[in-house]
C-alpha angles and dihedrals in degrees: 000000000000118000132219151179131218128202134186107263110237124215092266088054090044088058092052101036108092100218084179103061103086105026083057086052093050096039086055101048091052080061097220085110136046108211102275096055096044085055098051089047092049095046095043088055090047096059092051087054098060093036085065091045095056093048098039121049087206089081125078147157118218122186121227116227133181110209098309103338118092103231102174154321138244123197106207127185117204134193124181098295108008140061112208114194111219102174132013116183127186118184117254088238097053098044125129088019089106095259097126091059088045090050089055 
């Protein structure tokens, strides 16, 4: 089984991660929205994510990393006794190696 590391994201990571790319791509296929209206939607929820992150300290974002390559991030969400994921990303690249059981 792959191995990996996850760090805190820091402000800087938050600006480049793009927390939209896969949730537009999702929203579009389910073909309730075109893809304006996919990407204001995204965006909009984003926002509100890190929003939420800034203001709780339950959220976070960690970035995955294999050896030194970032592979990924995972925003995750706790309360007193859960962990809720609200967002798992995997790299295009570094699909189907194994990384996105490793990360959970």
């Amino acid at each position: 089984m792959r191995s990996v590391t996850l760090i805190h994201a820091t402000e800087s990571d938050l600006d480049r991660i793009d927390l939209t790319r896969g949730y537009i791509d999702d929203l579009t296929k389910s073909e309730l929205y075109d893809l304006s209206a996919a990407t204001v939607k995204a965006k909009r929820e984003a926002d509100h994510l890190l929003k939420k992150l800034q203001a709780h300290s339950s959220s976070m974002c960690m970035l995955c990393f294999a050896e030194e390559e970032e592979v990924g991030h995972v925003w995750v969400n706790t309360t007193e006794n859960e962990l809720f994921i609200i967002n798992l990303e995997v790299y295009e690249q570094y699909r189907g190696q194994g990384f996105g059981k490793a990360i959970m």
